[in-house]
C-alpha positions, 0 to 999 in steps of 0.5 A, spaced: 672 554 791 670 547 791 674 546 798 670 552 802 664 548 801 665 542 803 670 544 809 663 548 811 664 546 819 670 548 818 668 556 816 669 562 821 662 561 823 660 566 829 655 561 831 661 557 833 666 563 835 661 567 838 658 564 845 650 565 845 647 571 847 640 569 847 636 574 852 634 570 858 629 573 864 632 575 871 627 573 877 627 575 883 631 571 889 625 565 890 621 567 886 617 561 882 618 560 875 614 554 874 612 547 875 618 544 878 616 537 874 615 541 868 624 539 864 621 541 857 627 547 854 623 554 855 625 559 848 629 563 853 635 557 855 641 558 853 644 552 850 652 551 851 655 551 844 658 543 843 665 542 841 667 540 834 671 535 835 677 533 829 679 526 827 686 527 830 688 533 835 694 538 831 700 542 834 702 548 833 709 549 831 714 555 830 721 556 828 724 563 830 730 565 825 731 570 831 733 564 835 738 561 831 745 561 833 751 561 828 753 554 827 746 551 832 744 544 829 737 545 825 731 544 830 735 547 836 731 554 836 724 550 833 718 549 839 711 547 840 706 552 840 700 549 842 695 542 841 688 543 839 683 538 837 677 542 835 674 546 831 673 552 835 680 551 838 683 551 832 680 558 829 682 561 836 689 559 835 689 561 828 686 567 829 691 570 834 697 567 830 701 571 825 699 569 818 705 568 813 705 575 810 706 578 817 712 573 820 719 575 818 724 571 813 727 566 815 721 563 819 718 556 820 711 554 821 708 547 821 702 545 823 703 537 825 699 531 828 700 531 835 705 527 837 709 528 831 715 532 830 716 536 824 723 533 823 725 528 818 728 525 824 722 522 827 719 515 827 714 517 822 716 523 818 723 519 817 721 515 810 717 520 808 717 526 803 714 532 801 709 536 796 711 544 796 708 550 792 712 556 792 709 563 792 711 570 791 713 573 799 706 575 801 701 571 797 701 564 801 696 566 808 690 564 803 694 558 800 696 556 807 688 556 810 687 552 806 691 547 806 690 547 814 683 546 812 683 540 807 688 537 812 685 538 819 678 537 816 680 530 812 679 532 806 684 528 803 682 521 801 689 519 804 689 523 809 692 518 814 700 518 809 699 526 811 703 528 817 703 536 817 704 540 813 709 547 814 710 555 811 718 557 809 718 564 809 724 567 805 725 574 803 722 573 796 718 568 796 713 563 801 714 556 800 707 551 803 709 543 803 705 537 805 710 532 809 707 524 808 709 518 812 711 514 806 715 516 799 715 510 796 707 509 796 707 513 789 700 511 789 698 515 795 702 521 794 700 523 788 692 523 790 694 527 796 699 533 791 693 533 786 687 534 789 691 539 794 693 543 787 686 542 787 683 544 793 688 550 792 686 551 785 693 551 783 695 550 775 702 549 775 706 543 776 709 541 783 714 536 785 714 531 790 722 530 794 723 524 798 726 526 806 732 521 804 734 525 797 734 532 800 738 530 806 744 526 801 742 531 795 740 539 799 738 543 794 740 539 788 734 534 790 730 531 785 722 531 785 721 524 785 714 525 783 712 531 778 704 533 778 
């Protein structure tokens, strides 16, 4: 696809991943390796790897359905995994993360903006909505990567409506949503659902509920924008 090419800081990379094994030389204690003057990089020296820094730092979150007492208020059984703002510390956490296929129904994973809370009672995702694509039950750990690809590598053109994105596993099916700050900005979210169907190369068409219609409306909600 497309998305792996330009997303190329962003690939599993064992040069990233992986620490550096050049061979340096072992010397003998006080023994003399050159002119003390001379600070010019030898072939042998081990350079650290540097940190790739992403433009806004993530978190993690997990909603576990085996924490869900009857009658709980949504929200009560949802927690913070972890923050990440590098690359190297995201594919860390990813790698070591359940991926879709392998969570149980019922469970929720987001990854959000930090700071923000994957609810449609925060400040930020309260006027906001969300694009969703459903999958058959085991078929949304590759969609899922690259949504999180495209979003924490600021693929999208509006990027800054973007507050998170999460997977609903079910029984039957995977669902992926991308939530964004403001419903009414139709021009922005319909950029973002289509070049998501593009990073994602997916054919069908998507629809776009405003926060406000799910919460009056539940299941009965209409796409307020269709792709």
């Amino acid at each position: 696809m497309a998305l792996v090419d330009s997303m190329a800081g962003l690939s599993i990379d064992d040069e990233i991943r992986a620490s550096s094994t050049v061979g340096e030389a072992e010397f003998e204690e006080g023994e003399i390796t050159g002119d003390e003057s001379d600070h010019s990089i030898s072939p042998n020296t081990i350079i650290p790897n540097q940190p790739h820094p992403l433009e806004h730092s993530w978190t993690f979150w997990f909603d576990n359905p085996a924490a869900k007492g009857k009658g709980a208020a949504w929200g009560n059984s949802l927690r913070s995994v972890h923050t990440f703002a590098t690359v190297e510390e995201f594919w860390s956490l990813y790698n070591n993360i359940h991926k879709p296929s392998k969570l149980i129904g019922g469970a929720d994973l987001y990854c959000f903006k930090h700071k923000i809370e994957p609810k449609w009672e925060d400040p930020i995702c309260a006027n906001g909505g969300k694009w969703t694509i459903a999958f058959p039950r085991t078929k949304a750990d590759t969609p899922w990567l690259y949504t999180l690809l495209a979003m924490i590598g600021e693929q999208f053109d509006n990027g800054d409506e973007i507050c998170g994105a999460v997977v609903n596993v079910r029984s039957k099916q995977e669902k992926v949503s991308i939530w964004t700050k403001n419903a009414t900005n139709e021009t922005a979210q319909v950029s973002i659902g289509k070049q998501w169907k593009e990073f994602l190369d997916y054919n069908e068409s998507i629809g776009f509920i405003v926060h406000d219609d799910a919460k009056k409306q539940e299941r009965y909600a209409k796409s307020r924008y269709t792709i």
